[in-house]
VEXDREN-2710 file (C-alpha; in Angstrom, 1 decimal):
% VEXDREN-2710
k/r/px/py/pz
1/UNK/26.7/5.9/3.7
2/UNK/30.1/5.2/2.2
3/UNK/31.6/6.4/5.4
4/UNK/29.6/4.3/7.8
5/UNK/30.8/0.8/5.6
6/UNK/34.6/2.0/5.4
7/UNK/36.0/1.0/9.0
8/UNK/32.5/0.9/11.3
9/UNK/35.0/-0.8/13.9
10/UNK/37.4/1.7/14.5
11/UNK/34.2/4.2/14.6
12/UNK/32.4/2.2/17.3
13/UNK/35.5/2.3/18.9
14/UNK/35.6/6.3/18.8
15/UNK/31.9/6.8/19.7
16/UNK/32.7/4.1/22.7
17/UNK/35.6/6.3/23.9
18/UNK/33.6/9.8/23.2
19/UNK/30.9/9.1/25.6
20/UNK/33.5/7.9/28.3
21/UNK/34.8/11.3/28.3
22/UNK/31.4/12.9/27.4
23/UNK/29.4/11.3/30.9
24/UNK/31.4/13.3/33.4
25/UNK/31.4/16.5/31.2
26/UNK/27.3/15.7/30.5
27/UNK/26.5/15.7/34.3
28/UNK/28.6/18.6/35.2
29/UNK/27.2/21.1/32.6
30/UNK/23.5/19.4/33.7
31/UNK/24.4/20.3/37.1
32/UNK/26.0/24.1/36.1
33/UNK/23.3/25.1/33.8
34/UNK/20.8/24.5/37.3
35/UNK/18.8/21.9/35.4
36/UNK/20.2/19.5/37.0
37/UNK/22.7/16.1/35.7
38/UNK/19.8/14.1/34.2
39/UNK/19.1/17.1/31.9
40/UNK/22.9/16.8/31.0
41/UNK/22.4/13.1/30.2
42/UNK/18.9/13.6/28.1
43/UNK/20.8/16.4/26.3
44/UNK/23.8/14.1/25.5
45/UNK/22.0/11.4/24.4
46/UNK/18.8/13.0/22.3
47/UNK/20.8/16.1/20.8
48/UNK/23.9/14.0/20.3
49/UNK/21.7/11.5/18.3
50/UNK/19.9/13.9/16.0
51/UNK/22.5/16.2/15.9
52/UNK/24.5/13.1/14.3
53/UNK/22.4/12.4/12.0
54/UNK/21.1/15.8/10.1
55/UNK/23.7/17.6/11.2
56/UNK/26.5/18.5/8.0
57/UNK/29.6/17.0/9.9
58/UNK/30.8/13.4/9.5
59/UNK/33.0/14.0/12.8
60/UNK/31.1/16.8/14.9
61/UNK/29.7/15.4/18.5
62/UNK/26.7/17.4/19.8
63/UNK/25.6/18.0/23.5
64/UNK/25.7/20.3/26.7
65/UNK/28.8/22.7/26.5
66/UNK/30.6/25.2/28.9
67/UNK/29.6/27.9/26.7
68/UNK/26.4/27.1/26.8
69/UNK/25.6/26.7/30.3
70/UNK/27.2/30.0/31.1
71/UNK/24.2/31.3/28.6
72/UNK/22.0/29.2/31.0
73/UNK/22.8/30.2/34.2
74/UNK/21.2/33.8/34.2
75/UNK/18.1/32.5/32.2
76/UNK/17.5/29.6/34.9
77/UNK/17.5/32.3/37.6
78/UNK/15.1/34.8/35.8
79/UNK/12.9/32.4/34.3
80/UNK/13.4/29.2/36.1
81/UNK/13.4/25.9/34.3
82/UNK/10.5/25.8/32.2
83/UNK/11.7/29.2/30.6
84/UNK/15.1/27.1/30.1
85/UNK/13.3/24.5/28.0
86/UNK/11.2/27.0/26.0
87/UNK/14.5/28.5/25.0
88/UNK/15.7/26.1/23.9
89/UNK/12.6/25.0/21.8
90/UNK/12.9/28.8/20.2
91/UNK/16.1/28.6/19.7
92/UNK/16.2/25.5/17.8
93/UNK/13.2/26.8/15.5
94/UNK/15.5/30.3/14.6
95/UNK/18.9/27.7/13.7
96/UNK/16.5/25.6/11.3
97/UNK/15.2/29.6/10.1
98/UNK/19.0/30.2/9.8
99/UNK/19.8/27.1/8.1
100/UNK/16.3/27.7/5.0
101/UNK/18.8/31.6/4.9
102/UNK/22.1/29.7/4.1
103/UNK/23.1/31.9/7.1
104/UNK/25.6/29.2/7.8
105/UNK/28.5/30.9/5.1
106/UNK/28.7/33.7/7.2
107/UNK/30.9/32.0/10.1
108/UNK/33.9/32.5/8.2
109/UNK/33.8/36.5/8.3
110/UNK/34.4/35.7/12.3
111/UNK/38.4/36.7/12.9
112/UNK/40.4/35.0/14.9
113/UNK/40.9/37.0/17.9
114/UNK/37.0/36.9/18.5
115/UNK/37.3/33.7/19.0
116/UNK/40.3/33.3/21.0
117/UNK/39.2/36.1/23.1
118/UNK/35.8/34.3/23.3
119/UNK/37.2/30.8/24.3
120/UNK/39.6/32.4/27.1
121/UNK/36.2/34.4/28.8
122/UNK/34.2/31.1/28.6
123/UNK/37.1/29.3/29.7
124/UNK/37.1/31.8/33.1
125/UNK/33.6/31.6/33.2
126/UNK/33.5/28.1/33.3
127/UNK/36.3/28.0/36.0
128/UNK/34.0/30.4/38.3
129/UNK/30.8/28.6/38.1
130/UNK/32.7/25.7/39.8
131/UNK/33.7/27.9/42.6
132/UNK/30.6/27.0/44.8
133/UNK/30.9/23.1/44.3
134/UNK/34.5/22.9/44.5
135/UNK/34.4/24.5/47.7
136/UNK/31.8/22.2/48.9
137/UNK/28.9/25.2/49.8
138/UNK/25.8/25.5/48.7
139/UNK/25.5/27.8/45.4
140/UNK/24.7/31.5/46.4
141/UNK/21.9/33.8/44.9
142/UNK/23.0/35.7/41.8
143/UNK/23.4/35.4/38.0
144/UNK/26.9/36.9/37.5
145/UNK/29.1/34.6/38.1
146/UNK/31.6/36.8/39.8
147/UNK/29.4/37.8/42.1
148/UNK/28.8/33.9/42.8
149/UNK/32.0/32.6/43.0
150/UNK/32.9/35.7/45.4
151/UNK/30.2/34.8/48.0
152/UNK/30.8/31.3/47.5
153/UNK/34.1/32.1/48.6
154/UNK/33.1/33.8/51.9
155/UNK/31.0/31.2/52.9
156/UNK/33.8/28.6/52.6
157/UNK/36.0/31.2/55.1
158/UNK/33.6/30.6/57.6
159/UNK/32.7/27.1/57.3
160/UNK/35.7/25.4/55.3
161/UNK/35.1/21.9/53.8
162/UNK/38.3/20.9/52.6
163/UNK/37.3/17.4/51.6
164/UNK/35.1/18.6/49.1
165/UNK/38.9/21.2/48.1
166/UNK/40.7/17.8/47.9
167/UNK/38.7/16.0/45.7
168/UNK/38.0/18.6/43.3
169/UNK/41.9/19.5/43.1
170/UNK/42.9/16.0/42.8
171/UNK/40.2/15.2/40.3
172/UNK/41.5/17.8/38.2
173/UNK/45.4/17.6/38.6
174/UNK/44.8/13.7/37.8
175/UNK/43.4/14.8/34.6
176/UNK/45.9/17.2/33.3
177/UNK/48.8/15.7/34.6
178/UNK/47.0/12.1/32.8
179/UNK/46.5/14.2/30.0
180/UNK/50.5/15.1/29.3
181/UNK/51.9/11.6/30.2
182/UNK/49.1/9.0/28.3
183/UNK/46.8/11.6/26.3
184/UNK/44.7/8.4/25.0
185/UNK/43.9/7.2/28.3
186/UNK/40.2/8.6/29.9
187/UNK/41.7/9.9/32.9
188/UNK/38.3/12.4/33.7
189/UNK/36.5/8.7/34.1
190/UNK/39.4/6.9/36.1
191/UNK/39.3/10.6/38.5
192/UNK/35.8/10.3/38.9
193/UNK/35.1/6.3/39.6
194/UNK/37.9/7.1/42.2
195/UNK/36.9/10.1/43.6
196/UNK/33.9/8.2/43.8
197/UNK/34.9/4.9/45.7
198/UNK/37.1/6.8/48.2
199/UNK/33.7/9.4/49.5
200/UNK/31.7/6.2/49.5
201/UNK/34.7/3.9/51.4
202/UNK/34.9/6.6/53.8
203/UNK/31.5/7.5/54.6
204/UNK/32.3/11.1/53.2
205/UNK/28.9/12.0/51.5
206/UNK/28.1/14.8/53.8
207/UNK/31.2/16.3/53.3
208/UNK/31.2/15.7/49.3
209/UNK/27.6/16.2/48.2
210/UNK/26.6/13.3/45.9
211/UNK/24.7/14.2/42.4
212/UNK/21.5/12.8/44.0
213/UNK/18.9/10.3/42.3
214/UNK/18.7/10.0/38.5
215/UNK/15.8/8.5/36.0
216/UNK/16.9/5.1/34.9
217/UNK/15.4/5.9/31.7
218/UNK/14.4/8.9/29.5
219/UNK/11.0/10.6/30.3
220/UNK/8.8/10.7/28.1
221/UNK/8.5/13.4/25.0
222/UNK/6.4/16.1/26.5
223/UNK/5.5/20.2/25.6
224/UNK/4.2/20.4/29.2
225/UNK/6.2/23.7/29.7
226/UNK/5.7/25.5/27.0
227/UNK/3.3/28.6/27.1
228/UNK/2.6/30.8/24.7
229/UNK/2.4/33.7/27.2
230/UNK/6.3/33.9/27.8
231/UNK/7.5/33.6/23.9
232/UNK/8.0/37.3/24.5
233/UNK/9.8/37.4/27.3
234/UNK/12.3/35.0/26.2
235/UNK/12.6/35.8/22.7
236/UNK/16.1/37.8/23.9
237/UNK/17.2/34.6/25.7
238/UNK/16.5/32.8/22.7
239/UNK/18.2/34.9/20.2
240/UNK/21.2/34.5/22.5
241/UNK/21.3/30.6/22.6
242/UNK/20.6/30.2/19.1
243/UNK/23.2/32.6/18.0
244/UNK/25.7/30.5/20.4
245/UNK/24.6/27.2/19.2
246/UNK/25.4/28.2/15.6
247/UNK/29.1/30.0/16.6
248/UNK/30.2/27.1/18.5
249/UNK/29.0/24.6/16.2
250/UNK/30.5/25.5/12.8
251/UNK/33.5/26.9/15.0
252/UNK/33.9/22.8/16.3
253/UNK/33.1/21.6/12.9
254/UNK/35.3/24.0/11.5
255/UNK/38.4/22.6/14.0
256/UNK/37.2/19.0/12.8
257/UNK/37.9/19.9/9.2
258/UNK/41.3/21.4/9.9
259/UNK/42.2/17.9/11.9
260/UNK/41.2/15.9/9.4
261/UNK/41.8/15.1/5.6
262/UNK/39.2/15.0/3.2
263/UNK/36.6/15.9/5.5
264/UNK/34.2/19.2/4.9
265/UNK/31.6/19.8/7.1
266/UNK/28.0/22.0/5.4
267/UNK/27.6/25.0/7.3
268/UNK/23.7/25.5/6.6
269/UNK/23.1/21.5/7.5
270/UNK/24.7/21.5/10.6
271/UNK/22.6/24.4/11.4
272/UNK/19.9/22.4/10.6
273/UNK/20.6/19.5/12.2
274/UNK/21.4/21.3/15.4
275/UNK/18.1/23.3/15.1
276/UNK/16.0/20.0/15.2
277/UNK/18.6/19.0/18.4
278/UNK/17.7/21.6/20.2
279/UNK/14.2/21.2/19.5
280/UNK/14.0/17.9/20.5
281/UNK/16.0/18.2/23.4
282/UNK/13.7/20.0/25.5
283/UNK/11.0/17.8/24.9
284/UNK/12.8/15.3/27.1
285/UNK/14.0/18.0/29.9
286/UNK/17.3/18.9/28.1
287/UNK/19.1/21.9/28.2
288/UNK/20.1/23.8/25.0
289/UNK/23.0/22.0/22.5
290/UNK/25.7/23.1/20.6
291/UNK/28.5/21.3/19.0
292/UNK/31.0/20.5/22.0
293/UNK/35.2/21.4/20.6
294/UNK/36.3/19.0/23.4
295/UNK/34.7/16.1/22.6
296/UNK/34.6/16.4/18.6
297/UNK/38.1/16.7/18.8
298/UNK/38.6/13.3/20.8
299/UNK/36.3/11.9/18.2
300/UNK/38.9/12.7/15.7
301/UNK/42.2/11.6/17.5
302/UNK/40.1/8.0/18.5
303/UNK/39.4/7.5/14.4
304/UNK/35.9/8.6/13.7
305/UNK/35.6/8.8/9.8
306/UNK/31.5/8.5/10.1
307/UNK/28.4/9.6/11.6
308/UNK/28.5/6.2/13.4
309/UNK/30.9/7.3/16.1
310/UNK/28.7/10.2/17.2
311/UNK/25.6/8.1/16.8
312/UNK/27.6/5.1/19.1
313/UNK/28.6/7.9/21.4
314/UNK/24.8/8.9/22.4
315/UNK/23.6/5.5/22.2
316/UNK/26.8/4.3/24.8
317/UNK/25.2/7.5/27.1
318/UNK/21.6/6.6/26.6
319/UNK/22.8/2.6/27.7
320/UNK/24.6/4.1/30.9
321/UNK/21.3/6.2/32.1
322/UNK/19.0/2.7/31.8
323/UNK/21.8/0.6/33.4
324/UNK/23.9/2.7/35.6
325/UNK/21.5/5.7/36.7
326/UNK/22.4/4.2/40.4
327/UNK/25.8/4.7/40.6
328/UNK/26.2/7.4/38.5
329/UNK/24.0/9.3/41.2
330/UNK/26.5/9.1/43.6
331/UNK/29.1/11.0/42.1
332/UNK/30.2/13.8/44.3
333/UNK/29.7/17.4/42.5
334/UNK/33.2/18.3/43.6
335/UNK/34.2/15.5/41.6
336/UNK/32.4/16.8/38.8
337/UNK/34.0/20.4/39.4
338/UNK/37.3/19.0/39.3
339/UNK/36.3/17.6/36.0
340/UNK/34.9/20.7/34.2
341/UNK/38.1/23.1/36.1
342/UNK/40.6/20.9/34.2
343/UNK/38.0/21.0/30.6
344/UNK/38.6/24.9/31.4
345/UNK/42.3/24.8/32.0
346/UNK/42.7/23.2/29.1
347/UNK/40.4/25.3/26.6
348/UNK/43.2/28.0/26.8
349/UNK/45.5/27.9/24.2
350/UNK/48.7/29.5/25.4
351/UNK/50.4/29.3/22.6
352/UNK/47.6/30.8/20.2
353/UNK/46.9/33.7/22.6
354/UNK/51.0/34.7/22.8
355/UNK/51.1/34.7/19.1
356/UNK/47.6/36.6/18.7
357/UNK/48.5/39.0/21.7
358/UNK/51.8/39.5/19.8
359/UNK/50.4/39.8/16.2
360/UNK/49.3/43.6/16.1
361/UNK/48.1/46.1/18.6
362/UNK/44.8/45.5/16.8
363/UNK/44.4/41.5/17.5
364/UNK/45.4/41.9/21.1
365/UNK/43.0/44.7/22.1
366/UNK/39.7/42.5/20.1
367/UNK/40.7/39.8/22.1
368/UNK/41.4/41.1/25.7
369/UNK/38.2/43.1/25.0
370/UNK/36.3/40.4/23.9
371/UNK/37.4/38.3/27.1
372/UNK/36.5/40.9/29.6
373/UNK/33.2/41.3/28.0
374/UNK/32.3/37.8/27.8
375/UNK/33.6/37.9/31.8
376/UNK/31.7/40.9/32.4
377/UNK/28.5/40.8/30.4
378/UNK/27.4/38.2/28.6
379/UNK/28.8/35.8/25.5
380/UNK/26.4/37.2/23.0
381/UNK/27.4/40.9/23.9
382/UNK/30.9/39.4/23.4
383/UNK/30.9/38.4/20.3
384/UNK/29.0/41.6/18.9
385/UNK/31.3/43.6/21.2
386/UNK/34.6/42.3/19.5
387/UNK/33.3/42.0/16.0
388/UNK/32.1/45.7/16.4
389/UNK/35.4/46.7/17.5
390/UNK/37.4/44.6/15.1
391/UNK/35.2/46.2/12.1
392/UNK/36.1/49.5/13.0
393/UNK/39.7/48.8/13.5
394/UNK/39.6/46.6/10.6
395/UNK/37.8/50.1/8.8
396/UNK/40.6/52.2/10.1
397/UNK/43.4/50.7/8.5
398/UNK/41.2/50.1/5.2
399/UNK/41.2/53.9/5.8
400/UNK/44.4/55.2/5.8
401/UNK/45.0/53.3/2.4
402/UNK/43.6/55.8/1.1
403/UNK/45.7/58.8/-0.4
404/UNK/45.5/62.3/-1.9
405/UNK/48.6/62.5/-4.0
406/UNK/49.4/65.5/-5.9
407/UNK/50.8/64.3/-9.5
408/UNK/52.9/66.2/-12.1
409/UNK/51.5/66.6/-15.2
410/UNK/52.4/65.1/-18.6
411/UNK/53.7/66.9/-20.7
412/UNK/52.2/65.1/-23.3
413/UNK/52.6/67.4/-26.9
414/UNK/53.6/71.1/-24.7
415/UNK/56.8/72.4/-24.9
416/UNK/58.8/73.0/-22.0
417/UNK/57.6/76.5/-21.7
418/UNK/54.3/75.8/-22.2
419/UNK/53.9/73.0/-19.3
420/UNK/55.6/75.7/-17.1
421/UNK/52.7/78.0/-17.7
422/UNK/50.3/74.7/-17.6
423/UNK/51.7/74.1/-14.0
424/UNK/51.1/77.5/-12.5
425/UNK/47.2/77.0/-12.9
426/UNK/46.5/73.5/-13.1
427/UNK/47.3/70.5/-10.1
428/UNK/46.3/67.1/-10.9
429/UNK/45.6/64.9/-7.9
430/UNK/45.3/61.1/-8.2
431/UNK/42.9/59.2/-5.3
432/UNK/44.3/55.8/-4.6
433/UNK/42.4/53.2/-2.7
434/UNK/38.7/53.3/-0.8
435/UNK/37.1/56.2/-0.9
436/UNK/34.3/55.7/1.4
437/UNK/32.8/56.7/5.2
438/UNK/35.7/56.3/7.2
439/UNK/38.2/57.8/5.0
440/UNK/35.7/60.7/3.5
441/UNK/36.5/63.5/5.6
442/UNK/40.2/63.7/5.3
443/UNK/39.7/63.5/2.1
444/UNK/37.3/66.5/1.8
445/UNK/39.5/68.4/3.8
446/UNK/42.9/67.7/1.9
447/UNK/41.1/68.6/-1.3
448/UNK/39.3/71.7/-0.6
449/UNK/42.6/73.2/0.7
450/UNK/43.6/73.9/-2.5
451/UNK/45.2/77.4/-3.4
452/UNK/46.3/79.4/-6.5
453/UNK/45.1/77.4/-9.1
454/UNK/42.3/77.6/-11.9
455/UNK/41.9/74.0/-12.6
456/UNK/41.6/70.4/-10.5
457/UNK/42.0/67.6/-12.3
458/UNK/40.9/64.4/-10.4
459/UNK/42.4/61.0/-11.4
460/UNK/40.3/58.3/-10.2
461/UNK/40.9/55.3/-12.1
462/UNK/42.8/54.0/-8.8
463/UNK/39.9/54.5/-6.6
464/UNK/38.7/51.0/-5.3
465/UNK/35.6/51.4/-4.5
466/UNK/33.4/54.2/-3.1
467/UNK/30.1/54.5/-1.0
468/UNK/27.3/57.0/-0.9
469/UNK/29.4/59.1/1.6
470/UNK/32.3/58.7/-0.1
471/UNK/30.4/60.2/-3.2
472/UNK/29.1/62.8/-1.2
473/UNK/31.9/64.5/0.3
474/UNK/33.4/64.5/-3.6
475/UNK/30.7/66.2/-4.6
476/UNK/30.5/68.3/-1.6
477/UNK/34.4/69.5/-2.6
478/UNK/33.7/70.1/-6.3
479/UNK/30.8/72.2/-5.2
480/UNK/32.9/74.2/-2.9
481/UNK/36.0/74.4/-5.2
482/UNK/33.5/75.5/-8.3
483/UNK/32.5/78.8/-5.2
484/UNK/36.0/79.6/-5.3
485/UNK/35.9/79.6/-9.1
486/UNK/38.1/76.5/-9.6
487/UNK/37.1/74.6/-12.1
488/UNK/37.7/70.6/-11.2
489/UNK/38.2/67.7/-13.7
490/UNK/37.5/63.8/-13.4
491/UNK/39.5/61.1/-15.3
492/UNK/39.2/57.3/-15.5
493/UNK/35.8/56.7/-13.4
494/UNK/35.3/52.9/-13.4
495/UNK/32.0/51.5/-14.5
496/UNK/31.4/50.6/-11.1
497/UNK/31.2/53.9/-9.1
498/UNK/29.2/55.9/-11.7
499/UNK/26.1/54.6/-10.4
500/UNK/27.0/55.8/-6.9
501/UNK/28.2/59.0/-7.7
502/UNK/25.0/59.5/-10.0
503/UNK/22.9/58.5/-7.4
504/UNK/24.1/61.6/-5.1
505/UNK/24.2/64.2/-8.4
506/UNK/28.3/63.8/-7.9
507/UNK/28.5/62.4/-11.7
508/UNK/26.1/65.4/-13.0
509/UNK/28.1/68.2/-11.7
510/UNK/31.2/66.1/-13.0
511/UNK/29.7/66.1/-16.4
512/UNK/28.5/69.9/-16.8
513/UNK/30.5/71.4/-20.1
514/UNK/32.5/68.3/-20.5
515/UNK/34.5/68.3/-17.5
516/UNK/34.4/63.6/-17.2
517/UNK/37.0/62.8/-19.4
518/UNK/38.1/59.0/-20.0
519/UNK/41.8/59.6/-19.7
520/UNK/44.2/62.3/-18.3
521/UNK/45.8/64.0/-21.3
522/UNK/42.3/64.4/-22.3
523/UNK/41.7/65.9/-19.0
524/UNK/44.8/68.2/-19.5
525/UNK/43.8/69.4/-23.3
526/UNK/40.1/70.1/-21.5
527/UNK/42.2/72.1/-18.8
528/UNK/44.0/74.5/-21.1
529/UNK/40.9/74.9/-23.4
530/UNK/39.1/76.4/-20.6
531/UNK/42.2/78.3/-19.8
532/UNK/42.4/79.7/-23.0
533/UNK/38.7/80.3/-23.1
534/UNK/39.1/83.1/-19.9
535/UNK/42.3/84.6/-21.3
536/UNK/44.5/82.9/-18.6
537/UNK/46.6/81.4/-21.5
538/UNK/47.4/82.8/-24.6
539/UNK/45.7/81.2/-27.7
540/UNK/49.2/80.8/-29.0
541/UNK/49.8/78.5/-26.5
542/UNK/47.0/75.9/-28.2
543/UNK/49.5/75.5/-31.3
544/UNK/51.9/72.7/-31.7
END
């Protein structure tokens, strides 16, 4: 609440500007997801509310995103829009599950080239679903959005409308060129009202389809589409959105943070709060929510330093669809293409995506392959696509850390003469770093390729850390070096792997006559007893 007292002016002022930029953005994902604009608006307006207030960021601003709708798209053509809603009533249930699991942590384990790779695919995506508007033809059956944009494409070859071409290309080159020269001013807006006047001036409607009628108000709160029947069906779809809401949320809220000072957003309560957004939002026809970069970050540079801005931003949207419903209708959907081609132009980061391409061979494959995929399949598959493969890389090079390095021995008390003799039976290998799954063979087969010698000694107090198949293969090579009748020797097992290596019998067979010893020398003095004992070394070789 301190917030909200501490400049409410300059925060009304933010929200103000916010929904400016938000209304053209709100009707053009409305109209991409297949809902329709006035699902766009409910969304803006309900989700942006709640999402406000329970949500755990003071700056985030909640609605309709390009990332979303690209989720949509393929749902509305399987399932139509009542499967849509239901969705996103699901989906909204899981992020409040997420959010009672303190799931919400969990978003920082995410690396950076998912992400880029992520916000380049949507950024395509979102640049091909406008294909069919920007062109001026009627959207073509399908759900990949290649596939769309291609036939779109062949229709406009035989029937070309280039009024509806101009108006989305100068929509958009108004707002990036707008964007370089005043970056304060709400050129999307400005492009729109104009775009707007000049098809209405010129009698171009047929040419430049409008957005068609809108609700001069919200409807009313309803569960009319929900069946039971279908949770089955959709629970995929549902796992999908809700995963998406929660990435792109704490992602924006995480951006917020990093723009700001003194400003930390709570992971598990913006889950929350966008759980009960997106279950409110289909009540009044709304399409799924997430936390929207764009605008969050506009919310910021205007400065928002409260929950009031976001709050002023839904209420300034839920004032235009009472009052303006009219002649927001009669905005052309090239218009609106223009406006969401320019969003998607500018979602890719050149900069970021040189360096990341340039950091290592690893970053750059995650986050082409992460692009394609979110091109190709689906975003969900993306992001489980690149994490997957950024694990294993990311297990690879944990991997080749670790090392079999053949030590000298001390010589400790021995005389020169002695360690000679010591040398030709014993070798001493110390394990540095992980030894676990990915690094487990190698290891197995550099240590069992041991010749001419009577004795092993293992040093393990370098050893990292160590799973159950790391265990294993350790025991599986002292059980084959014990067939060859080499006798092998641990020293300096931490605290921390004994319970894994007793767990597979590796610290029982390590134990057997003595053979765990706390320290190498010890290990050494063990060696030559049991060297002594078969009559390799002389006894005399045990005095000082």
């Amino acid at each position: 609440m301190a917030e909200l007292r501490r400049d409410p002016r300059r925060d009304l002022l933010a929200g103000l500007t916010v929904a400016i930029v938000a209304l053209p953005l709100a009707l053009g994902f409305g109209v991409s997801s297949g809902l329709g604009a006035a699902a766009g608006l409910a969304t803006a307006v309900v989700a942006g509310a709640l999402a406000a207030v329970f949500g755990g960021s003071n700056l985030q601003v909640s609605g309709p995103t390009g990332a979303m709708t690209v989720v949509l798209v393929p749902i509305v053509a399987r399932y139509g829009p009542t499967g849509v809603l239901t969705v996103g009533l699901m989906a909204g249930v899981m992020l409040v599950a997420l959010a009672a699991a303190r799931a919400g942590r969990y978003m920082r384990y995410v690396p950076a080239p998912v992400v880029e790779g992520f916000t380049l695919g949507i950024a395509c995506v979102i640049g091909l679903q406008q294909i069919p508007n920007a062109l001026g033809v009627p959207k073509p059956e399908g759900d990949r959005v290649l596939v769309v944009a291609w036939r779109a494409a062949e229709e406009f070859a035989t029937s070309p409308n280039w009024t509806a071409v101009s108006l989305t290309a100068a929509v958009a080159a108004v707002m990036l060129v707008g964007a370089r020269w005043r970056p304060t001013v709400p050129f999307s807006v400005l492009a729109v009202i104009a775009a707007t006047i000049t098809t209405q001036a010129a009698g171009l409607d047929g040419a430049a389809k409008p957005i068609g009628d809108l609700p001069a108000r919200l409807p009313a709160p309803s569960l009319g589409f929900f069946e039971a029947s279908a949770l089955g069906a959709l629970l995929a779809p549902a796992v999908a959105v809700a995963a998406l809401a929660a990435l792109e949320s704490l992602l924006s809220a995480s951006v917020a943070d990093g723009m700001t000072v003194g400003q930390r957003h709570d992971p598990d309560r913006e889950l929350f709060g966008q759980g009960l957004a997106n279950i409110a939002a289909p009540l009044f026809g709304g399409v799924p929510a997430t936390g929207a970069i764009a605008r969050t970050a506009v919310n910021v540079r205007t400065g928002a330093s409260s929950r009031l801005a976001a709050l002023t931003h839904a209420a300034v949207l839920a004032a235009i669809v009472f009052t303006a419903a009219p002649l927001v209708s009669k905005i052309p959907l090239a218009a609106l293409a223009g406006v969401l081609l320019a969003t998607a132009i500018r979602m890719v980061e050149v900069g970021s995506l040189r360096a990341m391409l340039k950091a290592t061979r690893s970053d750059a494959l995650v986050l082409v392959l992460t692009a394609l995929a979110t091109l190709a399949l689906d975003l969900v598959y993306a992001v489980v696509i690149g994490l997957l493969v950024a694990g294993a890389l990311a297990l690879r090079a944990v991997a080749q850390q670790a090392r079999l390095d053949q030590v000298p021995l001390d010589e400790g008390d021995h005389t020169a003469e002695e360690h000679v003799l010591l040398a030709e039976h014993i070798v001493a290998y110390r394990i540095d770093g992980p030894l676990f799954f990915a690094a487990a063979h190698r290891f197995l087969l550099e240590l069992t390729d041991v010749a001419d010698v009577r004795v092993v000694i293992l040093r393990m107090s370098r050893v990292s850390t160590m799973d159950a198949s790391g265990a294993l293969v350790l025991k599986d090579a002292v059980e084959k070096l014990n067939r060859r009748g080499i006798l092998v020797l641990a020293s300096g097992i931490r605290a921390g792997q004994r319970q894994v290596l007793d767990s597979v019998g590796a610290l029982e067979l390590l134990r057997h006559d003595g053979r765990e010893y706390d320290t190498t020398p010890e290990a050494i003095q063990g060696a030559r007893e049991h060297l002594e004992g078969t009559g390799v070394l002389p006894a005399a070789s045990a005095q000082p």
